[in-house]
C-alpha positions as CSV (number, residue, x, y, z in Angstrom):
1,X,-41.1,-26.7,195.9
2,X,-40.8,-30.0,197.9
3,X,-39.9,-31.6,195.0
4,X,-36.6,-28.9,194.6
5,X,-35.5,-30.2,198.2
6,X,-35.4,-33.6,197.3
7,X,-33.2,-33.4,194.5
8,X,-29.3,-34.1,195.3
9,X,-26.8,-31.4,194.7
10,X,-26.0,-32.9,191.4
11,X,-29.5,-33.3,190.0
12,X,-30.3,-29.8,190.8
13,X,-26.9,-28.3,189.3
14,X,-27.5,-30.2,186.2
15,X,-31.3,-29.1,186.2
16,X,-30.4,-25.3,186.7
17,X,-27.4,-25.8,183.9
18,X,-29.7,-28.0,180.8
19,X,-32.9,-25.6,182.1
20,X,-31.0,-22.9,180.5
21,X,-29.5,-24.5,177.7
22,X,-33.1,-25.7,176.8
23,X,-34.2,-22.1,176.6
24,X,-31.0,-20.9,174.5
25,X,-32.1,-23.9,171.9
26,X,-35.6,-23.6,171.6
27,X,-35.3,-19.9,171.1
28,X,-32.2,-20.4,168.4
29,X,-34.7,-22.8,167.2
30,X,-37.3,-20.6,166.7
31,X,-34.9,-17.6,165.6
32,X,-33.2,-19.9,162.9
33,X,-37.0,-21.4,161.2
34,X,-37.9,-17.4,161.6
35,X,-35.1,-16.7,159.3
36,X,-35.4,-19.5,157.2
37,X,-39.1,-18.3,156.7
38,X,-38.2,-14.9,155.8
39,X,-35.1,-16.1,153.1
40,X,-38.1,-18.5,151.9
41,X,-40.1,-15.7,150.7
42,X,-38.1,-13.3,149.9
43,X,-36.4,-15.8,147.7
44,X,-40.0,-16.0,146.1
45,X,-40.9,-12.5,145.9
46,X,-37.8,-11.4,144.4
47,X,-38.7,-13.8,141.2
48,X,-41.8,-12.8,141.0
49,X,-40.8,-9.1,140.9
50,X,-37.7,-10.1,138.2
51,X,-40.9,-11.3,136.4
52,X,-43.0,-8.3,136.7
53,X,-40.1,-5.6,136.0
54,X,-39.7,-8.0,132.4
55,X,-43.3,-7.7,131.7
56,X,-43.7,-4.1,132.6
57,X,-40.8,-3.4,130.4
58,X,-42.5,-5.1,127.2
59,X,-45.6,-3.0,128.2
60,X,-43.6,0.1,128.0
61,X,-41.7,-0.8,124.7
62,X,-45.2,-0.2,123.0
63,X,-45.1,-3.5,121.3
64,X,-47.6,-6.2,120.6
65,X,-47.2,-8.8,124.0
66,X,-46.2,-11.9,122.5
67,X,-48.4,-14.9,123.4
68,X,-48.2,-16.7,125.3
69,X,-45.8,-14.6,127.9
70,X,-42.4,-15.7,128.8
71,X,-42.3,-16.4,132.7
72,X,-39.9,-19.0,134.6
73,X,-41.1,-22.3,134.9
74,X,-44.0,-23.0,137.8
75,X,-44.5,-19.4,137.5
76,X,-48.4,-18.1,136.4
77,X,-48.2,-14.5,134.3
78,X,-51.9,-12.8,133.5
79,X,-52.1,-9.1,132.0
80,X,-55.9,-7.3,133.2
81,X,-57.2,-5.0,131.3
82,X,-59.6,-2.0,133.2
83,X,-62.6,-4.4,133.3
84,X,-60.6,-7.5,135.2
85,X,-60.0,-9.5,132.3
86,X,-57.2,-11.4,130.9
87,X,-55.8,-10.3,127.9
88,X,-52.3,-12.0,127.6
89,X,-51.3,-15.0,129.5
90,X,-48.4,-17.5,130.2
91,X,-48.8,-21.1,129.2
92,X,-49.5,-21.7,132.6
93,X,-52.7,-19.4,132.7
94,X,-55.8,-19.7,132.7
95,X,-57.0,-16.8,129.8
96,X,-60.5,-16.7,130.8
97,X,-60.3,-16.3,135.0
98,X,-57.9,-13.9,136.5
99,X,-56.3,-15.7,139.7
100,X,-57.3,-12.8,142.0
101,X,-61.0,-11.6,142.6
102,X,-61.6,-8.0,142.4
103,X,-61.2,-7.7,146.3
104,X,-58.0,-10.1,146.3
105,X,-56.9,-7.2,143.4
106,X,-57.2,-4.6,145.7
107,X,-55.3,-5.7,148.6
108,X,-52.6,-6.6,146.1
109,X,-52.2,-3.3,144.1
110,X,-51.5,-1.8,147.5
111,X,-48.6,-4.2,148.0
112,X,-49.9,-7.3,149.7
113,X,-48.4,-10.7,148.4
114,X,-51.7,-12.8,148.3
115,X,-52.2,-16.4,148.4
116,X,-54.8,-18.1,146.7
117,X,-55.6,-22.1,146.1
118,X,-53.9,-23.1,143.2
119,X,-56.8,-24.5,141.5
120,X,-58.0,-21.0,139.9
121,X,-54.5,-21.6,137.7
122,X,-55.2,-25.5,137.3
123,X,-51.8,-26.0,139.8
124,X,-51.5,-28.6,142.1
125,X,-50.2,-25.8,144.9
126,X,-51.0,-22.9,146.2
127,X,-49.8,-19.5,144.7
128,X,-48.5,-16.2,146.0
129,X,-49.7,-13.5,143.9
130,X,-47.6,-10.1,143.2
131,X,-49.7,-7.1,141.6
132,X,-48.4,-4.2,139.7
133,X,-50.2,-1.4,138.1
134,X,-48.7,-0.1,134.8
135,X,-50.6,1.7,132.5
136,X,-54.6,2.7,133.3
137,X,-56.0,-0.1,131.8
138,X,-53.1,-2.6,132.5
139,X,-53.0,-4.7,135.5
140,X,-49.8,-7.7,135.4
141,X,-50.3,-10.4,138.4
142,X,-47.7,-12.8,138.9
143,X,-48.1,-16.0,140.5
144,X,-45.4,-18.1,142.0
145,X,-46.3,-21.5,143.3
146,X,-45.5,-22.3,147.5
147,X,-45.2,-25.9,147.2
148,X,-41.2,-26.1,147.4
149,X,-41.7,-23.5,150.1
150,X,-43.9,-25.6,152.0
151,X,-42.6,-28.5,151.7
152,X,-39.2,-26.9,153.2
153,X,-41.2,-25.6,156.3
154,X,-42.4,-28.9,156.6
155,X,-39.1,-30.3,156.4
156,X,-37.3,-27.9,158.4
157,X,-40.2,-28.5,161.5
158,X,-39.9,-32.1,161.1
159,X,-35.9,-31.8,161.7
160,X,-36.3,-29.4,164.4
161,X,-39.0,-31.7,166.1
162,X,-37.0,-34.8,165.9
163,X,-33.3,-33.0,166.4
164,X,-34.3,-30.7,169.8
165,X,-35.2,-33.9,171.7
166,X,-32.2,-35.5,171.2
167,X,-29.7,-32.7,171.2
168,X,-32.0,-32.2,175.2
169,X,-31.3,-35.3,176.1
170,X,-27.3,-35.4,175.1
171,X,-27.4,-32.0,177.1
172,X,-28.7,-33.4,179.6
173,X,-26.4,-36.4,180.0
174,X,-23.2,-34.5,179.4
175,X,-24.1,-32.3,182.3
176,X,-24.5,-35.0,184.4
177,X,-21.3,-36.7,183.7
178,X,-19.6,-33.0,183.7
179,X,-21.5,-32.2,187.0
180,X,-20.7,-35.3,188.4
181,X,-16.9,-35.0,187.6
182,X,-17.0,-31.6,188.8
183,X,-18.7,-32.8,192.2
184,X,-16.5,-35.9,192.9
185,X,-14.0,-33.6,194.8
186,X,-16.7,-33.1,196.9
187,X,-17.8,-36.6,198.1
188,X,-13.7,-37.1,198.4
189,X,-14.2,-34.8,201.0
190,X,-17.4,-36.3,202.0
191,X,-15.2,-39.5,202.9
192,X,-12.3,-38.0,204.3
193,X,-14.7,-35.5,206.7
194,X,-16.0,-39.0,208.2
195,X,-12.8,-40.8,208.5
196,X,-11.5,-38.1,210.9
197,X,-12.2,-38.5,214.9
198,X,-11.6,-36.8,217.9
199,X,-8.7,-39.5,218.5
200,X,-6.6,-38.4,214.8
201,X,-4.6,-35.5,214.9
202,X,-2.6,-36.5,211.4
203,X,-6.0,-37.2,209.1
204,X,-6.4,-34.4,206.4
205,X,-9.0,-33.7,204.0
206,X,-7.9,-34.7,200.8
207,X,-7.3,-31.6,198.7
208,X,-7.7,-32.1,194.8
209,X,-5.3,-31.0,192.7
210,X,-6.8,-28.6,190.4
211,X,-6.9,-24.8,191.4
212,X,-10.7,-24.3,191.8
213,X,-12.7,-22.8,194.6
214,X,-13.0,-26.8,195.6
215,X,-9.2,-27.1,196.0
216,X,-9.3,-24.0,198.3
217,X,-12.2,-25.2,200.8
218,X,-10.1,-28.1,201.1
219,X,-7.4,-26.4,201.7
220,X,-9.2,-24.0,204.2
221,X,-10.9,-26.6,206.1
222,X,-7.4,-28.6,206.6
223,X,-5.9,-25.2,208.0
224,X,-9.4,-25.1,210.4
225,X,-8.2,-29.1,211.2
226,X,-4.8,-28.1,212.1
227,X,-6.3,-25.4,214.2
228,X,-8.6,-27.6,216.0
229,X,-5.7,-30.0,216.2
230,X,-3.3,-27.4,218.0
231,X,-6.0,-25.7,220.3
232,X,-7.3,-29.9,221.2
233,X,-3.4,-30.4,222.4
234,X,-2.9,-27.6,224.2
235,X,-6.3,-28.4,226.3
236,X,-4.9,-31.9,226.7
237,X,-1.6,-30.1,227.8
238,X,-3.9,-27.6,230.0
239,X,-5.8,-30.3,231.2
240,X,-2.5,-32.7,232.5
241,X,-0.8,-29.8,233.7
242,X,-3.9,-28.4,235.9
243,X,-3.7,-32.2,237.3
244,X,-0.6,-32.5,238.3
245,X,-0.5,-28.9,239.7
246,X,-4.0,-29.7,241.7
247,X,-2.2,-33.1,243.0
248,X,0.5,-31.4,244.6
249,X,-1.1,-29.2,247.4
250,X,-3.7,-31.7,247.5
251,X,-1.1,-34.8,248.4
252,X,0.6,-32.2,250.9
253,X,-3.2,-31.6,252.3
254,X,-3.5,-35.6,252.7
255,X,-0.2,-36.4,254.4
256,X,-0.7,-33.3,257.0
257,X,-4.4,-34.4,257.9
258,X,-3.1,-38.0,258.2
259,X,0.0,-37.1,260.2
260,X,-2.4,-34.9,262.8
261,X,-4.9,-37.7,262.9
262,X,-1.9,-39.6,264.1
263,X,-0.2,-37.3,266.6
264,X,-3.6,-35.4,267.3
265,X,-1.7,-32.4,266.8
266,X,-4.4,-30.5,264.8
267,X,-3.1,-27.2,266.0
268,X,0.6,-27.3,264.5
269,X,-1.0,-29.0,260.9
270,X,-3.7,-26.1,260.4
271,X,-1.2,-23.2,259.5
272,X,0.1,-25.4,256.8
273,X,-3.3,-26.4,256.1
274,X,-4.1,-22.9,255.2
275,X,-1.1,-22.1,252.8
276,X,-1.9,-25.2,250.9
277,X,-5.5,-24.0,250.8
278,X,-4.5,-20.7,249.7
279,X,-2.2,-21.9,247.0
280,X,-4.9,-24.3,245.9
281,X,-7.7,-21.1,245.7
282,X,-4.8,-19.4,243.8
283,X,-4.2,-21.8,241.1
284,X,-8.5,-22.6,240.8
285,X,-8.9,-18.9,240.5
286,X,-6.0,-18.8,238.0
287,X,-7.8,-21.7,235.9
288,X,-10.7,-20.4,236.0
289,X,-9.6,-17.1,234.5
290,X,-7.7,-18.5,231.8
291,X,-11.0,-21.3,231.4
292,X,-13.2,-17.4,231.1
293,X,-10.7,-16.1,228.5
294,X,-10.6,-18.8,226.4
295,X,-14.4,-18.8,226.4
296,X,-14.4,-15.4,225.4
297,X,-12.0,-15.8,222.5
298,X,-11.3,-12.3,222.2
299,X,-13.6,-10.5,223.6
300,X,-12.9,-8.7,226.4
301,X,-15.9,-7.5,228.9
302,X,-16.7,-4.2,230.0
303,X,-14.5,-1.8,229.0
304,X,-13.9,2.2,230.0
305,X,-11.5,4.8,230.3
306,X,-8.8,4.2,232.8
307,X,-6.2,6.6,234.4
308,X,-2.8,4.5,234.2
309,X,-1.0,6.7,236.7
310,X,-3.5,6.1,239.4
311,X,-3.7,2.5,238.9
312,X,0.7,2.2,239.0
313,X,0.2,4.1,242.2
314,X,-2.4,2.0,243.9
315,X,-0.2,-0.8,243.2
316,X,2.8,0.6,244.0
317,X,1.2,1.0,247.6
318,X,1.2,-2.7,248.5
319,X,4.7,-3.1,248.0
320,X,7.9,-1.4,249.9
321,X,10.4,-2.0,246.9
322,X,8.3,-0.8,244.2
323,X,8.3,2.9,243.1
324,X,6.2,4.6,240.1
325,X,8.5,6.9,237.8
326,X,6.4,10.4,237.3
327,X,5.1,10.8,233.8
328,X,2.2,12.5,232.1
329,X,-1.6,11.6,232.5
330,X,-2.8,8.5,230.4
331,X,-5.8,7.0,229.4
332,X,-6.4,3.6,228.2
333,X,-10.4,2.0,227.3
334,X,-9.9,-1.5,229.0
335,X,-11.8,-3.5,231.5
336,X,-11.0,-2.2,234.8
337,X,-10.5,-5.6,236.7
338,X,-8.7,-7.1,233.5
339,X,-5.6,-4.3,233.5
340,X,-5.8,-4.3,237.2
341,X,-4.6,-8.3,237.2
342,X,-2.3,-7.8,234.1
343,X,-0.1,-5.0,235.9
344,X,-0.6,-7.0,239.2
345,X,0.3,-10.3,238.0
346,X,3.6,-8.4,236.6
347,X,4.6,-6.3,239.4
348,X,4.2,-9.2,242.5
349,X,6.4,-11.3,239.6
350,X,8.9,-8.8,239.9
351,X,8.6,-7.9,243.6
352,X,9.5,-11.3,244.1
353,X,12.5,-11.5,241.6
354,X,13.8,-8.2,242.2
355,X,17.3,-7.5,244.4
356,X,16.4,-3.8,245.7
357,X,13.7,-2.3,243.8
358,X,11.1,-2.5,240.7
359,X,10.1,0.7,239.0
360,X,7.1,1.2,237.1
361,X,6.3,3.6,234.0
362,X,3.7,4.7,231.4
363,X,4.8,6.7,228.2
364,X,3.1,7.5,225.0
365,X,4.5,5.7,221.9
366,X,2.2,7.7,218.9
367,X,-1.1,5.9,219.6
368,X,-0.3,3.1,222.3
369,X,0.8,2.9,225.9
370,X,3.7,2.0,226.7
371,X,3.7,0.6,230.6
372,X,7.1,-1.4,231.7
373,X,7.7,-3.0,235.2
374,X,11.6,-3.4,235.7
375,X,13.2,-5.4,238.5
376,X,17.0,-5.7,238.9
377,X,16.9,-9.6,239.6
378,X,18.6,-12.4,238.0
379,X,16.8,-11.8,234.8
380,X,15.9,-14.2,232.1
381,X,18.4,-15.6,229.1
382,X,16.7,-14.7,226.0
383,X,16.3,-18.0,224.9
384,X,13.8,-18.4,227.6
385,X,11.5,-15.0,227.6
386,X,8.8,-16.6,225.3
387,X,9.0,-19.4,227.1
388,X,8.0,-18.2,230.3
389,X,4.7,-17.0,228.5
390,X,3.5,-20.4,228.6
391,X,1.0,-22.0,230.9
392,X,2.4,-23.9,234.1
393,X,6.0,-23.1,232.8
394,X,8.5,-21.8,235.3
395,X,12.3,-21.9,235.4
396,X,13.9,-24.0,238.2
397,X,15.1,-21.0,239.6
398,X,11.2,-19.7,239.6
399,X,10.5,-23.2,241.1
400,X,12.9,-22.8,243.6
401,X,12.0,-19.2,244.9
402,X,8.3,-19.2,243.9
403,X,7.2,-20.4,247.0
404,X,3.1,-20.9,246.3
405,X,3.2,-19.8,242.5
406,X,1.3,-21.4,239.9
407,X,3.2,-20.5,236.8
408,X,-0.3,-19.0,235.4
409,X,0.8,-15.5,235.9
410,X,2.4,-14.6,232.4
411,X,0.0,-16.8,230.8
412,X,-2.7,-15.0,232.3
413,X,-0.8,-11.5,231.3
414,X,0.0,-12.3,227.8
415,X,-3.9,-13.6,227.2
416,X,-5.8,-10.3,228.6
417,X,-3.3,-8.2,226.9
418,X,-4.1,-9.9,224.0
419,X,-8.2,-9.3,224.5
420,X,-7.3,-5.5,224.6
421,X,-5.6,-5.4,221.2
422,X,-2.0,-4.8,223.1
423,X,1.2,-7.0,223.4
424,X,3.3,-8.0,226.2
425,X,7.4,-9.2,225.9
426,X,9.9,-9.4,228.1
427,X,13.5,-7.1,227.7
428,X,17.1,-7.2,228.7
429,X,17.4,-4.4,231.6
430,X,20.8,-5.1,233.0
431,X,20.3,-6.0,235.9
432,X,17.4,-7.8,235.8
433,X,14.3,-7.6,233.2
434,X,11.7,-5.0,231.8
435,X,8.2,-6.4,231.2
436,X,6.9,-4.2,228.2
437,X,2.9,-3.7,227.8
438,X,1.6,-2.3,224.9
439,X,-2.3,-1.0,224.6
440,X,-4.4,1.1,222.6
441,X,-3.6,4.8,223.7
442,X,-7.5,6.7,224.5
443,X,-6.8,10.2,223.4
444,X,-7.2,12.9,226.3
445,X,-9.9,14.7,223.3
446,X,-12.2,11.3,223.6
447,X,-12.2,12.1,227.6
């Protein structure tokens, strides 16, 4: 089937397409002469039995037969007697030799139309012969010449033989005109696909306008374009944002290493050495997280079932301003060290917001987990709360009293949250604000 591959799209379609219609016309072909055949002879046969009923009927009137018989024109009439000879006769007949031999006789009495040359009846064509016995010693044969029939077959092949070629061959060139017509949205695409680089972000596929499945792959694969355009901007947002951030605390790091290697006071520049190396490990770690979620699309890792009370209560531990409210045991399926930095990254957010205290909950809500960390700082204006989700975004009030953040830590929240099938958003709680995580509830039966 090498030959198959080499074909373009179109020549195949068209191949496929005429391979089919060639079938459907031969076989009509084949049907129709089939037909034409059978109306042919039946055409024939039903003449020569109008002639027989005629002849029997003068047999049965008792009557002398006249001589010479009336029969149609072209038409040979003989009347046998019990020892196979003619005794009455059309003026086409021979009187003398009956036009079927006693074997031929046979066949025909028990209702076989038989052909025989048409020189035993001095005719030019050949003769199909109908036999009828009606008395004991009367035998009529009928013979009806097949040259018009013949000649009509001929005629009929000879049309069929010239007409199927050329009737192939339109086919075949109106598929490939129709094919190609169909296919030209196709190298439209073709053309726009290549005219698009990394560099574009405004080229589009050009979509055609009728409403075909064509019309919707273009359409689909612009929607995939503007995807790829949006996710490309946001790593070229990622990607300048992660610079700057990485210049900061490594400008600091300069300047303090030059200004020691000036005074030679290498004792006073290392503790400030170290919190620019810690905030630098932070924001790495941060970026490489995010870089591992992205990577994942999705998918989270490892997942089993995990106790939210015990988890707010180990957190709660680390800080002096953070309480857990008592509720009822919970059970979530979610990746152990992915929850773990989701509640963290909201509850050292609000530690460092909050006034006097941040309380922590888990509740049921029909089949999801509800878990909210509440501060009674400043709070956010609404305008702002989706805002904050973003990566590197923080107020200038975050800026100011973030001492060492990154501005990953929503980010981070929102995206692991979103791995686990839950949602995260950020509430009014007057004073301050309510961080709301949603997640699959993992029914206490499944434990």
């Amino acid at each position: 089937m090498k030959w198959w591959s080499r074909l373009s799209l179109r020549g195949r379609l068209v191949l496929l397409g005429t391979s089919g219609l060639i079938v459907g016309l031969g076989i009509a072909g084949v049907a129709m002469a089939t037909a034409m055949t059978y109306s042919f002879r039946g055409t024939l046969d039903n003449s020569a039995d109008a002639t027989v009923t005629e002849i029997v009927n003068l047999l049965n009137e008792g009557g002398q037969l006249p001589s010479p018989l009336p029969a149609p024109a072209g038409q040979v009439v003989q009347v046998l007697d019990g020892e196979h000879r003619v005794v009455a006769g059309d003026r086409n007949a021979d009187l003398l030799v009956p036009v079927l031999r006693p074997d031929e006789l046979g066949r025909a009495l028990d209702g076989e139309r038989v052909t025989v040359p048409g020189d035993r009846a001095l005719q030019p064509d050949q003769l199909r012969v109908t036999a009828r016995q009606v008395q004991p010693d009367r035998v009529v044969l009928v013979g009806v010449p097949l040259g018009d029939y013949s000649r009509s077959q001929e005629l009929l092949r000879s049309a069929l033989w010239v007409t199927y070629p050329a009737l192939v061959a339109v086919l075949v060139a109106i598929a490939w005109r129709v094919v190609g017509q169909a296919l030209s949205p196709v190298d439209r695409l073709r053309a726009g696909a290549e005219r698009i680089t990394g560099a574009a972000t405004d080229e589009r596929l050009p979509v055609p306008p009728s409403r075909d499945e064509i019309q919707r792959l273009a359409v689909t694969l612009n929607h995939m374009i503007d995807r790829l355009a949006q996710s490309r901007a946001r790593q070229r947002s990622f990607i300048a944002d992660a610079a700057h951030e990485l210049r900061s605390p490594l400008a600091s790091m300069r300047i303090q290493v030059e200004v020691a290697q000036k005074l030679g006071d290498w004792a006073s520049a290392s503790d400030d050495l170290l919190a620019d190396i810690d905030r630098l490990s932070r924001l790495v770690d941060d970026l490489l997280l995010l870089a591992r979620a992205d990577a994942a699309d999705g998918r989270p890792g490892a997942r089993e079932p995990v106790e939210l009370p015990t988890l707010l209560n180990d957190l709660a531990r680390r800080y002096d301003i953070v309480r857990v409210q008592p509720g009822e045991s919970l059970w979530v399926e979610a990746d152990p060290d992915a929850l773990h930095r989701i509640l963290l990254n909201l509850v050292d957010n609000g530690a460092r917001h909050a006034r006097t205290a941040v309380v922590l909950a888990a509740e049921a809500e029909g089949g999801q987990v509800l878990v909210t960390v509440t501060d009674d700082g400043e709070g956010i204006p609404a305008a702002l709360r989706e805002r904050v989700f973003d990566r590197f975004a923080r107020l200038d009030d975050g800026r100011a009293r973030d001492a060492g953040g990154t501005g990953l830590g929503l980010a981070i929240v929102r995206e692991l949250a979103r791995q686990h099938g839950g949602t995260v958003r950020l509430t009014d709680a007057r004073p301050g604000i309510r961080a709301e995580v949603r997640l699959p509830r993992l029914l206490d039966s499944v434990m």
